[in-house]
N, CA, C and O atoms as CSV, one atom per row, in Angstrom:
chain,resi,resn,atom,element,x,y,z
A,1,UNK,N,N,-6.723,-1.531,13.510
A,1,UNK,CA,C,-7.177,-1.922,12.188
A,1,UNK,C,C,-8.246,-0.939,11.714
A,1,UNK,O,O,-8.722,-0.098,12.477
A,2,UNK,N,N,-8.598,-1.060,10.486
A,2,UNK,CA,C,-9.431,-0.039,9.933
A,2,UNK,C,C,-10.902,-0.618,9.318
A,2,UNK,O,O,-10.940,-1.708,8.748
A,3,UNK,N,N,-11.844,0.043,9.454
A,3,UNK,CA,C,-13.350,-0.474,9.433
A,3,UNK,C,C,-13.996,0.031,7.875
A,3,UNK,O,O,-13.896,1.180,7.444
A,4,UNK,N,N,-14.509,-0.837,7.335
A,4,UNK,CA,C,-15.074,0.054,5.877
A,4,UNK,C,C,-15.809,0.922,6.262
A,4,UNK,O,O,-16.487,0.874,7.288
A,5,UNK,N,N,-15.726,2.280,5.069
A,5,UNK,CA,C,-16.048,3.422,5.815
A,5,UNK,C,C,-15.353,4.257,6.515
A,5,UNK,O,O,-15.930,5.241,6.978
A,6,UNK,N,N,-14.373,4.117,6.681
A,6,UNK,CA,C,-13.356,4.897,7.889
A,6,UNK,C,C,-12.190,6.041,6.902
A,6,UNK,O,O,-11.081,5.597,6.606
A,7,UNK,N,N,-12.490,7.121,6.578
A,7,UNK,CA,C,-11.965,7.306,5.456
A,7,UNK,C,C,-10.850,7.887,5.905
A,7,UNK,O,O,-9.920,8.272,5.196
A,8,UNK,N,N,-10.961,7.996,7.705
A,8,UNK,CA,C,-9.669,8.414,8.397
A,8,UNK,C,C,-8.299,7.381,7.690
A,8,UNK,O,O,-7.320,8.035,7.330
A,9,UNK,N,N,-8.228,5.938,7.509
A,9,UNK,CA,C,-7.988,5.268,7.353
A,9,UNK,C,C,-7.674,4.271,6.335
A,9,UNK,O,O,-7.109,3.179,6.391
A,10,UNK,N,N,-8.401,5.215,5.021
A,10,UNK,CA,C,-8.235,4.381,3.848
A,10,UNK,C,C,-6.808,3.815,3.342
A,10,UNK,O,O,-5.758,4.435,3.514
A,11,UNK,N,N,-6.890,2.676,2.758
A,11,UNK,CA,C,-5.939,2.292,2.636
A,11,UNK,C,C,-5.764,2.114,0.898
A,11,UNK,O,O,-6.552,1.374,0.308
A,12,UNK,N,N,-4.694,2.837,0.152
A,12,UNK,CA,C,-5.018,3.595,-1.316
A,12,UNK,C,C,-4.179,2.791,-1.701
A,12,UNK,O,O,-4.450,2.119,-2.697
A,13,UNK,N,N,-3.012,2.631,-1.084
A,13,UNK,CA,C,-1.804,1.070,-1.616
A,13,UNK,C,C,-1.036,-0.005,-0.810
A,13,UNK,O,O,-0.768,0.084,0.388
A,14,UNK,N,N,-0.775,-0.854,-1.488
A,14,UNK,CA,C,0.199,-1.566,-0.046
A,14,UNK,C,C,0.780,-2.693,-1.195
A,14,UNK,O,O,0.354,-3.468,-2.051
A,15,UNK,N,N,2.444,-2.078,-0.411
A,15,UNK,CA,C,3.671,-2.155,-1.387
A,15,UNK,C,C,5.057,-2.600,-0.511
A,15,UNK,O,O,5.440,-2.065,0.529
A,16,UNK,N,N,5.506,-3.390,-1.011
A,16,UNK,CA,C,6.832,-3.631,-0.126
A,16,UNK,C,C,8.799,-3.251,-1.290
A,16,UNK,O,O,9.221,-3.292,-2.446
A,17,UNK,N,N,9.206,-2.979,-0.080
A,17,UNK,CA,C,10.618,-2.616,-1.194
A,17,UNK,C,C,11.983,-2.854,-0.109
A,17,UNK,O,O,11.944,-2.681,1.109
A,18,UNK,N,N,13.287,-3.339,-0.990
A,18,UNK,CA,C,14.014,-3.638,0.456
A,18,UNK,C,C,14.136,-1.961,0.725
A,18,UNK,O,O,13.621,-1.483,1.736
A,19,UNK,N,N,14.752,-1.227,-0.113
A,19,UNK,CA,C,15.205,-0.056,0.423
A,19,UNK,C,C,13.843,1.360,0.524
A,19,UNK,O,O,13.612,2.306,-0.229
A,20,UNK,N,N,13.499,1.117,1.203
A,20,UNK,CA,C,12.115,1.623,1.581
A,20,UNK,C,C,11.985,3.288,1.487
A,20,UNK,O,O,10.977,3.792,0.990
A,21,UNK,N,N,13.217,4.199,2.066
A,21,UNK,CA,C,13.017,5.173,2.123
A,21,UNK,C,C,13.408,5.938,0.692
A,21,UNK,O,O,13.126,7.110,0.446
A,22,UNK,N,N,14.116,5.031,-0.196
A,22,UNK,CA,C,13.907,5.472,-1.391
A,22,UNK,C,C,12.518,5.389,-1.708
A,22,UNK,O,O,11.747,6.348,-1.745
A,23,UNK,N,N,12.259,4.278,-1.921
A,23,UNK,CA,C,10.556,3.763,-2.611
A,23,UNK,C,C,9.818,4.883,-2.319
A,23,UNK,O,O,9.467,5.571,-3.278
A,24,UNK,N,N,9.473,5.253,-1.111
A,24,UNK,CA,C,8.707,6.293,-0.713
A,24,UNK,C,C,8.419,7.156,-1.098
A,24,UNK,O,O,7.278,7.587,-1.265
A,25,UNK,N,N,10.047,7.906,-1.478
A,25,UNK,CA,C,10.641,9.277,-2.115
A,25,UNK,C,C,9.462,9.138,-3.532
A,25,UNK,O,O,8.463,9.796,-3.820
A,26,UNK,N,N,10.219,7.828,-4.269
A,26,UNK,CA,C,9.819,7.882,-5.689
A,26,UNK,C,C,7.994,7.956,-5.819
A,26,UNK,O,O,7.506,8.158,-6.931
A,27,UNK,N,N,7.212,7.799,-4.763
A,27,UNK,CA,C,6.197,7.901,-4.596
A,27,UNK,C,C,5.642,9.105,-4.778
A,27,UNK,O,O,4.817,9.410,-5.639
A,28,UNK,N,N,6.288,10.036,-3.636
A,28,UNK,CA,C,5.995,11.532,-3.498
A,28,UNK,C,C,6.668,12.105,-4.642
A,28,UNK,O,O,6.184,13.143,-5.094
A,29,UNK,N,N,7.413,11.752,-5.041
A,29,UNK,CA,C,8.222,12.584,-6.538
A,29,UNK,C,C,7.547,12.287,-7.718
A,29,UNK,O,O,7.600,13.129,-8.615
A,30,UNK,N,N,6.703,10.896,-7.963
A,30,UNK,CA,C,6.120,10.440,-9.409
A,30,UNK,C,C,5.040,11.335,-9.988
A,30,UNK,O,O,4.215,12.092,-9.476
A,31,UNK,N,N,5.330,10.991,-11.222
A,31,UNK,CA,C,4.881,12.402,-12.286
A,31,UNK,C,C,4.277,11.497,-12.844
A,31,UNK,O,O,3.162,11.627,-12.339
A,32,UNK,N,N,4.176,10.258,-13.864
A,32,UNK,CA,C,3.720,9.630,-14.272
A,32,UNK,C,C,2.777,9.368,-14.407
A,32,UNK,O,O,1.976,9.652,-15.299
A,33,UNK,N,N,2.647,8.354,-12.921
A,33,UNK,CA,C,1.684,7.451,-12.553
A,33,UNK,C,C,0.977,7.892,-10.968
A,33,UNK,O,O,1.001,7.089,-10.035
A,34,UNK,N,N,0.368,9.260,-10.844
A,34,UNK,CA,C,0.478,9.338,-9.517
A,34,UNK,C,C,-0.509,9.577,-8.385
A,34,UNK,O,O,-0.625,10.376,-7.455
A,35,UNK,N,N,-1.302,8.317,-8.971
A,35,UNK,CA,C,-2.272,8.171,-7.841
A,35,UNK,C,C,-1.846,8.093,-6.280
A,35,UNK,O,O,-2.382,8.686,-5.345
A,36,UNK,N,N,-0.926,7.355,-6.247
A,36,UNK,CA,C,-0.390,7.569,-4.723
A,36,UNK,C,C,-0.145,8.868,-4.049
A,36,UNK,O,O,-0.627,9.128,-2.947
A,37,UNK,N,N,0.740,9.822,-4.838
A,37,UNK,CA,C,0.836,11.148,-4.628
A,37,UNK,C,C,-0.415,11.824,-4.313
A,37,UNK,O,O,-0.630,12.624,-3.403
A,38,UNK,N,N,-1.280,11.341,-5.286
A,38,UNK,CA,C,-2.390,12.774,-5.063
A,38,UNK,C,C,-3.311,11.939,-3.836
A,38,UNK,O,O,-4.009,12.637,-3.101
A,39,UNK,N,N,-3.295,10.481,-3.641
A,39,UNK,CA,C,-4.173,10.024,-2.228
A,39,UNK,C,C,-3.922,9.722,-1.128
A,39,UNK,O,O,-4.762,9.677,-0.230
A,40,UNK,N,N,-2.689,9.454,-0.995
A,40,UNK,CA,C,-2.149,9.083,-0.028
A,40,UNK,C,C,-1.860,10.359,1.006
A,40,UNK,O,O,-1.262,11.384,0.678
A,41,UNK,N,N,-2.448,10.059,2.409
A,41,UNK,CA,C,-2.377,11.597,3.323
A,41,UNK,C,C,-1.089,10.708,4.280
A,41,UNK,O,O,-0.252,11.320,4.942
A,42,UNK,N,N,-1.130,9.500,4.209
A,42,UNK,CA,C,0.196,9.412,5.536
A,42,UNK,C,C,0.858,8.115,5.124
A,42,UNK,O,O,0.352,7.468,4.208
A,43,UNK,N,N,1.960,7.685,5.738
A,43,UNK,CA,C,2.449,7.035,5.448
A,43,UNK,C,C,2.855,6.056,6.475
A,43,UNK,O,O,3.342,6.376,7.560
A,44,UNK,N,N,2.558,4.447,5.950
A,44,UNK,CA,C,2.949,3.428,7.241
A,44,UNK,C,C,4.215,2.378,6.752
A,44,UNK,O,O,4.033,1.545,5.865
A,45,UNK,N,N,5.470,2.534,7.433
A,45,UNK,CA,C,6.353,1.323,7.494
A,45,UNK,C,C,6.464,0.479,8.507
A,45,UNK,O,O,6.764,0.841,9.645
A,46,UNK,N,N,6.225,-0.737,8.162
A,46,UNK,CA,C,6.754,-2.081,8.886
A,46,UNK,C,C,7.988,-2.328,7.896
A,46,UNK,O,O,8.274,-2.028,6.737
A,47,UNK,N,N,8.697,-3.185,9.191
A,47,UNK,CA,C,9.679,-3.882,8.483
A,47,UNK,C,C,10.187,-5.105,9.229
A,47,UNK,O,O,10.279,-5.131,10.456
A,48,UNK,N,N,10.607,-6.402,8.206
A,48,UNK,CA,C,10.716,-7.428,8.017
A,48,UNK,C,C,11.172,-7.801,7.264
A,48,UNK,O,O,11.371,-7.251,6.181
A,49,UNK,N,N,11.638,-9.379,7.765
A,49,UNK,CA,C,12.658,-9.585,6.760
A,49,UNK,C,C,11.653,-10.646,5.761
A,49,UNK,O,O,12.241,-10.736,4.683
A,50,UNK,N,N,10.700,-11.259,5.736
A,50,UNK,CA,C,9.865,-11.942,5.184
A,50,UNK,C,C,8.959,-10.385,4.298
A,50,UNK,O,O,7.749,-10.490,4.097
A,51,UNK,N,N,9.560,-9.326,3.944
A,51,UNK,CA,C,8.459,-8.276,3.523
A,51,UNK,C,C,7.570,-8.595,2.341
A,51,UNK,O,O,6.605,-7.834,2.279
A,52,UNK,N,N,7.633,-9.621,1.265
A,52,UNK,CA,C,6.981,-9.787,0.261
A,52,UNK,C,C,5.657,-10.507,0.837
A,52,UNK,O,O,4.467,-10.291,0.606
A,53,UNK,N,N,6.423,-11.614,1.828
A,53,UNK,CA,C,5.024,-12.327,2.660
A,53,UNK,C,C,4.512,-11.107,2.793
A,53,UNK,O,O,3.648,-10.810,1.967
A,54,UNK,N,N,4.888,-10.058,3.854
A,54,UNK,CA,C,3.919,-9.771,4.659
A,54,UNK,C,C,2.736,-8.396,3.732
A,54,UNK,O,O,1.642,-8.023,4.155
A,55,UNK,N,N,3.520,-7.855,2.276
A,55,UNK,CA,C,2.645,-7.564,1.623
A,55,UNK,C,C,1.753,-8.195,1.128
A,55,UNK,O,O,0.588,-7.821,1.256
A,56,UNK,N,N,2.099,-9.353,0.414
A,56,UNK,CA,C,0.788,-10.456,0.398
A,56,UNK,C,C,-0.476,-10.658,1.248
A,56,UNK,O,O,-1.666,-10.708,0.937
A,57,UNK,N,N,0.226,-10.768,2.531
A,57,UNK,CA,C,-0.782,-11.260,3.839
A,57,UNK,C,C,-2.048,-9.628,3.976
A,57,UNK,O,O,-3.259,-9.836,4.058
A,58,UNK,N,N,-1.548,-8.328,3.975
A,58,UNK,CA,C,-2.035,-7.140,3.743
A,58,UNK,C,C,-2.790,-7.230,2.870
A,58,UNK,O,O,-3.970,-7.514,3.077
A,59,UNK,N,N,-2.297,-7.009,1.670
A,59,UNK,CA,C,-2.834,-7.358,0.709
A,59,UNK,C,C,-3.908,-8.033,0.520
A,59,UNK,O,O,-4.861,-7.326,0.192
A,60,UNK,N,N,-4.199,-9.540,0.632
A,60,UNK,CA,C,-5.154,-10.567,1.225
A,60,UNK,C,C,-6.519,-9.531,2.015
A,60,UNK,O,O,-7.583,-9.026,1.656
A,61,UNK,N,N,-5.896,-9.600,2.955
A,61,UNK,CA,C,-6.574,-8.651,4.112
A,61,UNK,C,C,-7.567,-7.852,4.219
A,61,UNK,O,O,-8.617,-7.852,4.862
A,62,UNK,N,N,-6.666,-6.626,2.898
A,62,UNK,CA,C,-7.390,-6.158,2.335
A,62,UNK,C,C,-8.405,-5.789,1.481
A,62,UNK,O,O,-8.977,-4.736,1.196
A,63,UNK,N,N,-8.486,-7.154,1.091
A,63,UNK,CA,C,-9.478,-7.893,-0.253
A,63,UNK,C,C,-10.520,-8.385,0.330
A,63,UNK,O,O,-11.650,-8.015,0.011
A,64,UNK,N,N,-10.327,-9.167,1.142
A,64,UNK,CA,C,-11.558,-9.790,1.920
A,64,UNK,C,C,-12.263,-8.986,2.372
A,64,UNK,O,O,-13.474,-9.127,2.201
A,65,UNK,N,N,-11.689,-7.692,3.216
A,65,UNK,CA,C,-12.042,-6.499,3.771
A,65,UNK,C,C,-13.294,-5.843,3.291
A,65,UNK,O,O,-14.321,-5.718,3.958
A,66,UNK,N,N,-13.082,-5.388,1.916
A,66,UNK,CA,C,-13.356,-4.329,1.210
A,66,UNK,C,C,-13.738,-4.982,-0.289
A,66,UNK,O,O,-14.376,-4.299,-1.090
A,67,UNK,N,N,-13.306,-6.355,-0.623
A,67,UNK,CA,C,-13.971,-6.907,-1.780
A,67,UNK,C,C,-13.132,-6.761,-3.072
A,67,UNK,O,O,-13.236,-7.305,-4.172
A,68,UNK,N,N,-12.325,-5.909,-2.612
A,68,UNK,CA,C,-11.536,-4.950,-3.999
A,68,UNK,C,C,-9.650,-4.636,-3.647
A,68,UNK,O,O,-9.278,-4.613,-2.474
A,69,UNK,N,N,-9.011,-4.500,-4.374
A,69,UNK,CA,C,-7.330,-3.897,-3.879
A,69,UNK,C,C,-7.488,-2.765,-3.269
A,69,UNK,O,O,-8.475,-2.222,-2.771
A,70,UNK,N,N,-6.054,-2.385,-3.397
A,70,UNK,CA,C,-6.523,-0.682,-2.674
A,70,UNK,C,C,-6.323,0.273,-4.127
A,70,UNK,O,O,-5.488,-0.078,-4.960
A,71,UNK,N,N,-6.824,0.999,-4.250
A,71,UNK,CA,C,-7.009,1.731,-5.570
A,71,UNK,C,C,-5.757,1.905,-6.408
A,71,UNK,O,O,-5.486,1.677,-7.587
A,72,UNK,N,N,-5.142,2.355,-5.444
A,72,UNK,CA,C,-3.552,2.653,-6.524
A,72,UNK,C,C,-2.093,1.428,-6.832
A,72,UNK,O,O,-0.928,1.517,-7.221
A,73,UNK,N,N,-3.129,0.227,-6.336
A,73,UNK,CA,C,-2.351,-1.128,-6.566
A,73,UNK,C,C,-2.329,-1.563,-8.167
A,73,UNK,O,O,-3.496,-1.706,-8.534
A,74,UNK,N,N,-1.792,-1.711,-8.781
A,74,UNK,CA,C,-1.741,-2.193,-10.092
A,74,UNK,C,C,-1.527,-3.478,-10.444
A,74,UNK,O,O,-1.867,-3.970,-11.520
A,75,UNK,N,N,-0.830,-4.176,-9.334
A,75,UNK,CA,C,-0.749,-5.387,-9.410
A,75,UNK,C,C,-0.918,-6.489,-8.402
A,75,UNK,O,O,-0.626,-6.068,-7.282
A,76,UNK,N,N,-1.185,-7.405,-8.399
A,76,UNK,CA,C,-0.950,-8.480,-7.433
A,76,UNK,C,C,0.246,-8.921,-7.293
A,76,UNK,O,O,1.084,-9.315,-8.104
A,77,UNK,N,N,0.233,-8.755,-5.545
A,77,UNK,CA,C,1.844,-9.175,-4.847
A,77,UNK,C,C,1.320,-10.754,-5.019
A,77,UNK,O,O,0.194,-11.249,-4.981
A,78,UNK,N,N,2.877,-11.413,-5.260
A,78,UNK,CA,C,2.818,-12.830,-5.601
A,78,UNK,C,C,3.432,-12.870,-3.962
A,78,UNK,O,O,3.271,-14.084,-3.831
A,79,UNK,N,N,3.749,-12.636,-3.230
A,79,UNK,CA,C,4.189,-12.938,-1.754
A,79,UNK,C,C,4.979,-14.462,-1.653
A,79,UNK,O,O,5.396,-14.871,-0.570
């Protein structure tokens, strides 16, 4: 797990999709909107079949954590 402060570790979004290795793509490819692109240094998949829970539960997690989303979240996962 990751400690506030740990910038080894920041956590910039947290997102769930069934087909994941597209999602990803469209991440590293977005022109738009692309905070993820320009912050994101690595990339973590879990997978599950409950995945909306378990972005929620992250999500959560991450709030309590840190007080705040992760920067390049735009919305709240309804999980």
């Amino acid at each position: 797990m990751y400690e506030p402060g740990d910038s080894e570790a920041l956590v910039v979004y947290i997102g769930s999709a069934e087909k994941t290795k597209r999602r990803i793509k469209d991440h590293v490819n977005e022109q738009e909107n692309d905070c993820i692109k320009k912050s994101a240094k690595k990339y973590r998949t879990e997978y599950t079949q409950s995945y909306k829970c378990r972005e929620k539960e992250l999500y959560d997690e991450h709030v309590k954590l840190f007080g705040k989303a992760p920067a390049c979240n735009k919305i709240v996962p309804t999980g």
